[in-house]
N, CA, C and O atoms as a GROMACS GRO file, in nm:
protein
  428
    1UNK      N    1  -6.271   9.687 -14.122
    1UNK     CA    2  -6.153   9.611 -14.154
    1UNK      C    3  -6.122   9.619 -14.303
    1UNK      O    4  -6.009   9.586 -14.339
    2UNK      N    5  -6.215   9.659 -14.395
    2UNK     CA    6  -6.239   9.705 -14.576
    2UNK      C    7  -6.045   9.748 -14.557
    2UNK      O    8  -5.998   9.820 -14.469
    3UNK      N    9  -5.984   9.693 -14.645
    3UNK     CA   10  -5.844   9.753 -14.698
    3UNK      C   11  -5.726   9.766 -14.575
    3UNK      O   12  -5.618   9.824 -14.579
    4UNK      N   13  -5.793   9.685 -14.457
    4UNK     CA   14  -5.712   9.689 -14.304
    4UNK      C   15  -5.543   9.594 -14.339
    4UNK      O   16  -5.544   9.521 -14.438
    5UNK      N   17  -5.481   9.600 -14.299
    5UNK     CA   18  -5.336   9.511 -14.311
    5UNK      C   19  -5.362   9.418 -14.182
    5UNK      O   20  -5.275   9.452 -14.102
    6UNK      N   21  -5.415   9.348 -14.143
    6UNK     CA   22  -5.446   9.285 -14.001
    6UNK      C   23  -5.311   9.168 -14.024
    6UNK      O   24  -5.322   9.100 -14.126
    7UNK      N   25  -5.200   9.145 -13.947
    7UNK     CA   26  -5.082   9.080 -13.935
    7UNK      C   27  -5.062   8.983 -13.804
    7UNK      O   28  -4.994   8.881 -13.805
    8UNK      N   29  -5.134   9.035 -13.694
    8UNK     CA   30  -5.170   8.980 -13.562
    8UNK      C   31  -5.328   8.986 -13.534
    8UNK      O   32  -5.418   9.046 -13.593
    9UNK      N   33  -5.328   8.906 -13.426
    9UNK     CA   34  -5.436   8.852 -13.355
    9UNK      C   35  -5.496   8.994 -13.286
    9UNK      O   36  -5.615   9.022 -13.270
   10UNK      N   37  -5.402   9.060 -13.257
   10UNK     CA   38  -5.416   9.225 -13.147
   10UNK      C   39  -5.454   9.277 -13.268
   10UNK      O   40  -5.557   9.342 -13.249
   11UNK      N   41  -5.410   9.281 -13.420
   11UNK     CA   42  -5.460   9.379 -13.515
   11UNK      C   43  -5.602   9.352 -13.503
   11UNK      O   44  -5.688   9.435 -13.474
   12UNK      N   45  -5.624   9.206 -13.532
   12UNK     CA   46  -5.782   9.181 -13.591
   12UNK      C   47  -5.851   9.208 -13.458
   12UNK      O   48  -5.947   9.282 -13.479
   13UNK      N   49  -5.840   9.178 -13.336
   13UNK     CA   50  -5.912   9.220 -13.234
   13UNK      C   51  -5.916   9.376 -13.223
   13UNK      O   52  -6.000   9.424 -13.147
   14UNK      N   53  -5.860   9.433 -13.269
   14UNK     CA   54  -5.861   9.612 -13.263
   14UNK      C   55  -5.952   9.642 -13.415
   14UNK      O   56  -6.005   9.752 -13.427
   15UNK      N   57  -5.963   9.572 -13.490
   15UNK     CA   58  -6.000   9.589 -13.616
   15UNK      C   59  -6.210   9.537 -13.626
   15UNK      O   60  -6.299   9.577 -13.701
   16UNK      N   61  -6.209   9.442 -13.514
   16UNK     CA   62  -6.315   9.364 -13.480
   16UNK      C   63  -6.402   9.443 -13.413
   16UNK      O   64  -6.519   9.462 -13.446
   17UNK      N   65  -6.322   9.509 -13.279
   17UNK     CA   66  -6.407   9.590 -13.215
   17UNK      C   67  -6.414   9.740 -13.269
   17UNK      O   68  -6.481   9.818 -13.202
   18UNK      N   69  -6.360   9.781 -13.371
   18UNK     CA   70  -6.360   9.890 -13.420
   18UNK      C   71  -6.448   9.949 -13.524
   18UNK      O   72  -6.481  10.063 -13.558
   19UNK      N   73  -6.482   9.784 -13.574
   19UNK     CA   74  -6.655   9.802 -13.659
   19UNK      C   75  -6.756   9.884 -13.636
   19UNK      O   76  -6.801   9.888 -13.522
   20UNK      N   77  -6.824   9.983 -13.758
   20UNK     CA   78  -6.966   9.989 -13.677
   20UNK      C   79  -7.045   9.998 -13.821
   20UNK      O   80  -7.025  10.062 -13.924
   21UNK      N   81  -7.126   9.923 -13.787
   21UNK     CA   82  -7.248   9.845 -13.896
   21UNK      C   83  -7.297   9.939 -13.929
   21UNK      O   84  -7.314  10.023 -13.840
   22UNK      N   85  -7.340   9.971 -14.054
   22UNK     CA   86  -7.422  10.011 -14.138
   22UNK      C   87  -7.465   9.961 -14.286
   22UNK      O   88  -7.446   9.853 -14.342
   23UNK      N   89  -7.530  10.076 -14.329
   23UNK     CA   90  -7.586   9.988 -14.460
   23UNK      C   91  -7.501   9.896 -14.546
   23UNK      O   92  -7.552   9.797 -14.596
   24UNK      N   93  -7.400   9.920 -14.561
   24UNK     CA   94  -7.304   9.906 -14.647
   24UNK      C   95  -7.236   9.764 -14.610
   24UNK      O   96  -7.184   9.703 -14.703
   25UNK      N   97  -7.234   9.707 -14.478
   25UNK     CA   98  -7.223   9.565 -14.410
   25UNK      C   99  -7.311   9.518 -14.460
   25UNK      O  100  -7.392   9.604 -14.493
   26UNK      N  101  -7.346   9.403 -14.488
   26UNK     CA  102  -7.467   9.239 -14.527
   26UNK      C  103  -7.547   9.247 -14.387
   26UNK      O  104  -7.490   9.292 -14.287
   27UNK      N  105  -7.656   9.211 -14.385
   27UNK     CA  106  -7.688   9.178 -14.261
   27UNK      C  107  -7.665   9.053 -14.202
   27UNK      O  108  -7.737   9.029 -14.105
   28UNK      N  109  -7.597   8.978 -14.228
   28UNK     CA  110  -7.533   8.854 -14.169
   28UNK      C  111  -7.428   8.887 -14.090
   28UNK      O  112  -7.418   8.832 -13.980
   29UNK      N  113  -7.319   8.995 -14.138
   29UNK     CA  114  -7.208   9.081 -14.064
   29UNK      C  115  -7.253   9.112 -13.935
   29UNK      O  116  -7.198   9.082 -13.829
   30UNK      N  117  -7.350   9.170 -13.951
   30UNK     CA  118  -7.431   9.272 -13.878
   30UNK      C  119  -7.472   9.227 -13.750
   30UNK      O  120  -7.445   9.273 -13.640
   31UNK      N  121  -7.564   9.101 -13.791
   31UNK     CA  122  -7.633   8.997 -13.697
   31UNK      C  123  -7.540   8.948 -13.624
   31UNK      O  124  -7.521   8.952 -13.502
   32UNK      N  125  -7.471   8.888 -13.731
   32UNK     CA  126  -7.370   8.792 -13.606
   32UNK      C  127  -7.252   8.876 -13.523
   32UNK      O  128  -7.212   8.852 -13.409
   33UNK      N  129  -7.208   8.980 -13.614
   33UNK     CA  130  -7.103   9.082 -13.490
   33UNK      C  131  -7.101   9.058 -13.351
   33UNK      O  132  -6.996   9.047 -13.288
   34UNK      N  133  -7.259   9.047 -13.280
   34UNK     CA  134  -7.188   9.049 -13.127
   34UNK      C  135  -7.182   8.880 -13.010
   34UNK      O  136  -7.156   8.846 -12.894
   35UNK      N  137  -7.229   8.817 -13.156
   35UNK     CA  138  -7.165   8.647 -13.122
   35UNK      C  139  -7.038   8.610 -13.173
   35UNK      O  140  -6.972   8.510 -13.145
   36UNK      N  141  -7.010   8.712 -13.259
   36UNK     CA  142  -6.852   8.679 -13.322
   36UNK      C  143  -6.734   8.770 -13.198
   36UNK      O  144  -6.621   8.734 -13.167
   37UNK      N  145  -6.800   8.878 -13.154
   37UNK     CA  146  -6.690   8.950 -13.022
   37UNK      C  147  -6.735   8.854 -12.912
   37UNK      O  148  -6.627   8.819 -12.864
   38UNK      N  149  -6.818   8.801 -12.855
   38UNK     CA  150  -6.811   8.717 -12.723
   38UNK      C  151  -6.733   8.598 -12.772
   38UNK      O  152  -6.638   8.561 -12.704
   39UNK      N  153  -6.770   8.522 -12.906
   39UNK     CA  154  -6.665   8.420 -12.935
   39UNK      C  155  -6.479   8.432 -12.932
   39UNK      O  156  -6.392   8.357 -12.888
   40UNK      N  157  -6.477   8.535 -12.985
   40UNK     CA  158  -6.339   8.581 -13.010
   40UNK      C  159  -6.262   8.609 -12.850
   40UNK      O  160  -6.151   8.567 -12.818
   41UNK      N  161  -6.378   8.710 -12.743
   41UNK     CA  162  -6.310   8.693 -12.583
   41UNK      C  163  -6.294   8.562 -12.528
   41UNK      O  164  -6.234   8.553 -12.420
   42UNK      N  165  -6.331   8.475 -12.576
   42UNK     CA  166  -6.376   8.352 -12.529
   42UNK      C  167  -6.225   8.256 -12.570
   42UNK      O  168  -6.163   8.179 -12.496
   43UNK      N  169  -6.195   8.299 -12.734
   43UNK     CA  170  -6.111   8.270 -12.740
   43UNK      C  171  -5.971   8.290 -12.698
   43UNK      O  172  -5.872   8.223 -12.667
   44UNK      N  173  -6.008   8.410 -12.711
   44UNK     CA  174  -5.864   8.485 -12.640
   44UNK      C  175  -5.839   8.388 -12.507
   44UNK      O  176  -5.734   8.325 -12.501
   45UNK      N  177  -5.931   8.380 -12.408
   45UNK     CA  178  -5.885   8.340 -12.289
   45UNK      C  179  -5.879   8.186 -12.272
   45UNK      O  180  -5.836   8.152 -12.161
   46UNK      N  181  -5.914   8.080 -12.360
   46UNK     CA  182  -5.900   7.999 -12.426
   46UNK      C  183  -5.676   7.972 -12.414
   46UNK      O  184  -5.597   7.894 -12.361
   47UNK      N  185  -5.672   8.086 -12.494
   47UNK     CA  186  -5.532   8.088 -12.562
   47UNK      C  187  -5.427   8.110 -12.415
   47UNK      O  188  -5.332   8.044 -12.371
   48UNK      N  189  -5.498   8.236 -12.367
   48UNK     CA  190  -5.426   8.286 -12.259
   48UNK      C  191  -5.419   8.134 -12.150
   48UNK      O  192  -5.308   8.086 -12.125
   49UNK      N  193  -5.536   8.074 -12.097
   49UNK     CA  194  -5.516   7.968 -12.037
   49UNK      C  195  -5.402   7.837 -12.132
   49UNK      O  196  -5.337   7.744 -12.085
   50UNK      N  197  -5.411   7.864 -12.216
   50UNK     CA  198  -5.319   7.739 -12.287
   50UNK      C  199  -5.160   7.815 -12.259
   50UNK      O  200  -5.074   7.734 -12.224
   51UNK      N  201  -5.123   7.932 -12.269
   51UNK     CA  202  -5.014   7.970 -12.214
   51UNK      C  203  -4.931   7.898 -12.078
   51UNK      O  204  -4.820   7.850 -12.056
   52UNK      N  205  -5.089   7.928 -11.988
   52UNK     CA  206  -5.035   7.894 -11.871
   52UNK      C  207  -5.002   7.705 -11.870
   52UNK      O  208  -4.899   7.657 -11.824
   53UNK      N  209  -5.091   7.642 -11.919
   53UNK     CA  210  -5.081   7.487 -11.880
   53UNK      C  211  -4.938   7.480 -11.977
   53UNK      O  212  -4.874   7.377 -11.951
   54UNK      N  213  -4.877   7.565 -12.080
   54UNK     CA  214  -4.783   7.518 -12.130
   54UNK      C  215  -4.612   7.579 -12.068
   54UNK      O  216  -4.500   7.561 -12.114
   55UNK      N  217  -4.659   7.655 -11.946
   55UNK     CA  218  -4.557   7.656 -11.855
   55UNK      C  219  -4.566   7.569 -11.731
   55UNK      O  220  -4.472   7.541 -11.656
   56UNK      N  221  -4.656   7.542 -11.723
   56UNK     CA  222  -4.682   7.361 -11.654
   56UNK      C  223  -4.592   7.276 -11.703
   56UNK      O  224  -4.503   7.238 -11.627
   57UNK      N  225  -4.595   7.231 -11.832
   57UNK     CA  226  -4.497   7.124 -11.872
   57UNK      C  227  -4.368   7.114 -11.854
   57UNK      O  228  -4.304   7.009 -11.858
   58UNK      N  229  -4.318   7.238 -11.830
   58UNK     CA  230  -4.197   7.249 -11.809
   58UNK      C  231  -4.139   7.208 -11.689
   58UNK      O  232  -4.019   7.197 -11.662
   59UNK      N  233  -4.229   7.188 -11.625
   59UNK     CA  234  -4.148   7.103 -11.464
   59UNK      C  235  -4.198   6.925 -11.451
   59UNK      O  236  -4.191   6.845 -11.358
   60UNK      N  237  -4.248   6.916 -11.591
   60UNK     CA  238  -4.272   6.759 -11.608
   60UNK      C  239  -4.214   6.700 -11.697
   60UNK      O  240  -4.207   6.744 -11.812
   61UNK      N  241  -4.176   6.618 -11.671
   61UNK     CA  242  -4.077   6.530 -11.724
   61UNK      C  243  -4.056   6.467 -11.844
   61UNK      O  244  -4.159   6.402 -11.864
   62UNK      N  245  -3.996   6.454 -11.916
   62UNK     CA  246  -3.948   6.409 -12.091
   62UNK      C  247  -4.072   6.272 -12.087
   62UNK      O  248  -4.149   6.264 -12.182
   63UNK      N  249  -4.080   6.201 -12.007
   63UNK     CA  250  -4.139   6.047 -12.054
   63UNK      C  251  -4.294   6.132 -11.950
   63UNK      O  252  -4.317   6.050 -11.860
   64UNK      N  253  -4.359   6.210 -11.940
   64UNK     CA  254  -4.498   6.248 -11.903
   64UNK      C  255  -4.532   6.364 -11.947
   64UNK      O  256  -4.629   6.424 -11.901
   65UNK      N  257  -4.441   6.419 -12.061
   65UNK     CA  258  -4.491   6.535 -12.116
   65UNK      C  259  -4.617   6.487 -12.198
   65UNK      O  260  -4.729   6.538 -12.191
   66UNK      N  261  -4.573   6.362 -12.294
   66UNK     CA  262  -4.678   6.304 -12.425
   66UNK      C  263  -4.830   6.258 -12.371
   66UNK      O  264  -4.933   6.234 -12.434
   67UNK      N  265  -4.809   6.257 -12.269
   67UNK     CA  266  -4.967   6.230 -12.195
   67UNK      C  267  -5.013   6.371 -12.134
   67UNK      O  268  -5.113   6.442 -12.146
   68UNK      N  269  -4.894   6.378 -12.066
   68UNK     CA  270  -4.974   6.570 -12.025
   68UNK      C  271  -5.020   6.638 -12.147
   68UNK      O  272  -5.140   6.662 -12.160
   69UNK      N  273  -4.926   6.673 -12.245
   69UNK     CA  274  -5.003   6.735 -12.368
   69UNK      C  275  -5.108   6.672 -12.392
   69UNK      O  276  -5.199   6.754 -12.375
   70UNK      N  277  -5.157   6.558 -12.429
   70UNK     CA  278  -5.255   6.457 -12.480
   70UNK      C  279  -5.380   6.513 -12.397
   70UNK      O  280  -5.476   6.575 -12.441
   71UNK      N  281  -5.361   6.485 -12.301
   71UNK     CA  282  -5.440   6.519 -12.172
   71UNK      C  283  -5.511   6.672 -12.176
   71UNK      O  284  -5.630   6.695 -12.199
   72UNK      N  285  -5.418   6.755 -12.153
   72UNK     CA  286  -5.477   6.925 -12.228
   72UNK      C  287  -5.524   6.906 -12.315
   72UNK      O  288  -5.643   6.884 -12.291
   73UNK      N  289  -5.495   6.897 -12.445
   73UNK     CA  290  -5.513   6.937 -12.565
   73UNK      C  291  -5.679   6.868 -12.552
   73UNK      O  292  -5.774   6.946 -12.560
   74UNK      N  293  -5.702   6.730 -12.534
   74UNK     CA  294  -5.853   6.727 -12.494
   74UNK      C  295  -5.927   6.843 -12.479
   74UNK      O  296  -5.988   6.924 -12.549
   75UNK      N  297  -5.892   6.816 -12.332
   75UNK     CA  298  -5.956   6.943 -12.216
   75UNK      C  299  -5.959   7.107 -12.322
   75UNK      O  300  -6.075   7.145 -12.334
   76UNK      N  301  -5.887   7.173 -12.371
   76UNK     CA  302  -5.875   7.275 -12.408
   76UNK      C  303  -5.987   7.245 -12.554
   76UNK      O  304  -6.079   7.324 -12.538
   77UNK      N  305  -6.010   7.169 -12.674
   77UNK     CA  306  -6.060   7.091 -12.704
   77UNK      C  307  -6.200   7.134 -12.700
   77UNK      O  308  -6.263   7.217 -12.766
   78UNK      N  309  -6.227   7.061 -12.614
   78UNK     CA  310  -6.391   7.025 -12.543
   78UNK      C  311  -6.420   7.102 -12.498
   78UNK      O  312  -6.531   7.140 -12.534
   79UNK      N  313  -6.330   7.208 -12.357
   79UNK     CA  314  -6.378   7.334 -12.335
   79UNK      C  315  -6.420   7.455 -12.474
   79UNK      O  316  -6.522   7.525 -12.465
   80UNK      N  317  -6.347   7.462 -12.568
   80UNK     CA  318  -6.352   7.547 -12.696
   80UNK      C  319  -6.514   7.470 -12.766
   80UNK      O  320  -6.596   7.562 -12.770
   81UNK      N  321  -6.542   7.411 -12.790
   81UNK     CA  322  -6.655   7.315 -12.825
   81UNK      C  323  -6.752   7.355 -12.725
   81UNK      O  324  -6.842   7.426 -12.768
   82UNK      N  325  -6.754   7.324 -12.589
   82UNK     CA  326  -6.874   7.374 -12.498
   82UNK      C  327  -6.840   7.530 -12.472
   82UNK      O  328  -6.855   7.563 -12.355
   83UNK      N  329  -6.812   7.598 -12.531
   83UNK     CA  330  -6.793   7.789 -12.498
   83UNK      C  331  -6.852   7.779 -12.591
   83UNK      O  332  -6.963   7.819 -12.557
   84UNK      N  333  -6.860   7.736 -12.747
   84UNK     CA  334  -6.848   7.787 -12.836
   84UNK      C  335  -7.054   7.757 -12.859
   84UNK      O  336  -7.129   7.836 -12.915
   85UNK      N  337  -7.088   7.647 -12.807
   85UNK     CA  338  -7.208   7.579 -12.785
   85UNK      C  339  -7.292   7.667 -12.712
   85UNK      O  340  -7.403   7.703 -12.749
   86UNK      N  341  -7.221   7.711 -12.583
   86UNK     CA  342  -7.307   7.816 -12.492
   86UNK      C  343  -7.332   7.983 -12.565
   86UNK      O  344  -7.419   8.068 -12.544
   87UNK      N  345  -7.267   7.980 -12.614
   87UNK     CA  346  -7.288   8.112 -12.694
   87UNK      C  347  -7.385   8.108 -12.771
   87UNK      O  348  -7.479   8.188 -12.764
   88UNK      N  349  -7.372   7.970 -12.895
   88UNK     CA  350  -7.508   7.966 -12.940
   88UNK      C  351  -7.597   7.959 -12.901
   88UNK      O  352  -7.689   7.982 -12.980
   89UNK      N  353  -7.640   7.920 -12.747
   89UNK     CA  354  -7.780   7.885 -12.717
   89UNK      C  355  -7.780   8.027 -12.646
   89UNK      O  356  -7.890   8.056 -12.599
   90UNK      N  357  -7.701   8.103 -12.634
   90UNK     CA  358  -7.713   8.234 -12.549
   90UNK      C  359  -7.781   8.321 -12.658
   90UNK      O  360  -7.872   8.402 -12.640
   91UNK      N  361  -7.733   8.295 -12.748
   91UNK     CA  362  -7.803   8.416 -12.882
   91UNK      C  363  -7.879   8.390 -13.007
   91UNK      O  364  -7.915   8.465 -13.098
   92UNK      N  365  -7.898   8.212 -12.976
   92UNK     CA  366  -8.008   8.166 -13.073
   92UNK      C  367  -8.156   8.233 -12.973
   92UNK      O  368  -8.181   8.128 -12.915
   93UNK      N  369  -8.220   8.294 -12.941
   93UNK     CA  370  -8.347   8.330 -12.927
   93UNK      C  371  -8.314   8.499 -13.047
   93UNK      O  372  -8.369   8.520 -13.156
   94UNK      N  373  -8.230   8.572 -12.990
   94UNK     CA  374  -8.201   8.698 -13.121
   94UNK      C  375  -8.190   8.650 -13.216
   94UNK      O  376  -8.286   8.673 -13.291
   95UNK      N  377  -8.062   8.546 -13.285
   95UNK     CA  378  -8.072   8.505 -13.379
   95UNK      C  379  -8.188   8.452 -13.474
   95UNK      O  380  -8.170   8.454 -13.595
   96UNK      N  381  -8.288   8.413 -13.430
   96UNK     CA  382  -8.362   8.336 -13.447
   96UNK      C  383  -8.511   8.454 -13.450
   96UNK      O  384  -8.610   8.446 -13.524
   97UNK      N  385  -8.495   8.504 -13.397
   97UNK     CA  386  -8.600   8.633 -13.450
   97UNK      C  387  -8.547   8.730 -13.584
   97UNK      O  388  -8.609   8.817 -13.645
   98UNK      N  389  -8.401   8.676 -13.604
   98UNK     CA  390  -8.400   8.700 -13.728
   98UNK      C  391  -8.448   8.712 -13.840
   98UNK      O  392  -8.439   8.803 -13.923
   99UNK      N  393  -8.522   8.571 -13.842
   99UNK     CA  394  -8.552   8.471 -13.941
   99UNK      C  395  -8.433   8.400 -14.088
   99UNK      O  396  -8.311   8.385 -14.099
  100UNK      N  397  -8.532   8.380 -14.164
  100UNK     CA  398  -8.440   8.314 -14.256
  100UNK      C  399  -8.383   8.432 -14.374
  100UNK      O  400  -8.451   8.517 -14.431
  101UNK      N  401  -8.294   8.416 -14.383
  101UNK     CA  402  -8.203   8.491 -14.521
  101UNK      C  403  -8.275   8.459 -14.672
  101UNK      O  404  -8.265   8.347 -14.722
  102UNK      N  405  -8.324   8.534 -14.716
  102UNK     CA  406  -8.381   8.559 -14.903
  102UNK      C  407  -8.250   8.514 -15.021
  102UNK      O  408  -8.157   8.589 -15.050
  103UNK      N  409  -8.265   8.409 -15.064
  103UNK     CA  410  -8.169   8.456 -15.172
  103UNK      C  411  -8.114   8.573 -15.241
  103UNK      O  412  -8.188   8.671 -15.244
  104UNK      N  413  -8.021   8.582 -15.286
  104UNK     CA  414  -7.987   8.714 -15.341
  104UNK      C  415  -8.125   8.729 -15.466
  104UNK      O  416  -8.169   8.617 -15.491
  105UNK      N  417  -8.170   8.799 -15.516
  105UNK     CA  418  -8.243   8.820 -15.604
  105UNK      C  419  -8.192   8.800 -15.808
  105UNK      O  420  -8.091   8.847 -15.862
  106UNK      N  421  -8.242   8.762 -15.837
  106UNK     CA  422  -8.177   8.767 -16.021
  106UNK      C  423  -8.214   8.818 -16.066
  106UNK      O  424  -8.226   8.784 -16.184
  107UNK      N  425  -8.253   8.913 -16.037
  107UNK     CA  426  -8.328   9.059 -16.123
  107UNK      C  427  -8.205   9.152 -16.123
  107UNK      O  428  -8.212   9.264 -16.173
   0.00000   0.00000   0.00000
């Protein structure tokens, strides 16, 4: 992505999966890359489902829209919070054989 113009969501997802690690990435890049692409599908469909509940509203009514939104926006919410939770516990055992990160050095 080094010098990429990313303008949309489709850029950075074409720009995301188009990475490939080497020396020249941090190893934090590196590590986290394939919890940052399951997060990002996760999100995507996240978004794509919020599409749909927001052509839902449209056949509900001026005085039950402010609770229907209220109501989603939770739900969408809490689902994004527990995806985002399961991922970590999916890739904290790799992560975690990581170990811990060195300060940069002052030499």
């Amino acid at each position: 992505m080094e010098g990429a113009d990313v303008k949309a969501k489709g850029d950075f997802t074409a720009a995301l999966n188009g990475i490939r690690f080497g020396p020249q990435y941090s190893a934090v890049g590196a590590q986290l890359f394939p919890v940052l692409k399951v997060w990002w599908r996760k999100q995507r469909q996240l978004e794509d489902d919020w599409g749909e509940v927001l052509g839902d509203a449209e056949s509900i009514s001026p005085e039950s829209q402010a609770r229907f939104y209220l109501h989603h926006y939770h739900l969408f919410a809490l689902r994004g919070v527990k995806e985002f939770l399961e991922i970590m516990d999916q890739y904290a055992p790799t992560l975690k054989n990581y170990g811990k990160f060195a300060p940069p050095s002052s030499s």
